[in-house]
C-alpha positions in Angstrom: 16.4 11.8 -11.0 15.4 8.1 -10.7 12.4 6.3 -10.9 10.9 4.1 -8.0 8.8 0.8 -8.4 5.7 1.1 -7.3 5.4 -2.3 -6.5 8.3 -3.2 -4.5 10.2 0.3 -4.0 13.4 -0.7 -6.0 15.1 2.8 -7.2 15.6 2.1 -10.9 17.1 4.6 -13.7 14.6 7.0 -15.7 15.4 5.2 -18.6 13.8 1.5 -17.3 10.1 1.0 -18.3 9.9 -2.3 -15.9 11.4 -3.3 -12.7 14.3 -5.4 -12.5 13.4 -6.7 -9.8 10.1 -7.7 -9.5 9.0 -6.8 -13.2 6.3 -4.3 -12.7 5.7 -2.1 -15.7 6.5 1.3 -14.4 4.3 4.0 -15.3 5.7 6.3 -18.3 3.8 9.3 -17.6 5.0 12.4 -16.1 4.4 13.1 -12.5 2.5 16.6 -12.3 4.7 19.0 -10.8 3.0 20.6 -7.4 3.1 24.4 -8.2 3.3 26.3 -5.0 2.5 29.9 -5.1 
């Protein structure tokens, strides 16, 4: 699984904590999974 910038949508690798494109600091918290019963 990747991570996306929010800022300018670049698809970076879970292991990047800014963008290397635009810089962004990308966000380091999980993403709470959508449980569907």
């Amino acid at each position: 699984m990747s991570k996306t910038c929010q800022n300018c949508k670049k698809i970076l690798p879970d292991t990047a904590k800014f963008c290397t494109a635009c810089g962004t600091k990308l966000n380091v918290e999980a993403i709470p999974q959508l449980t569907i019963c």
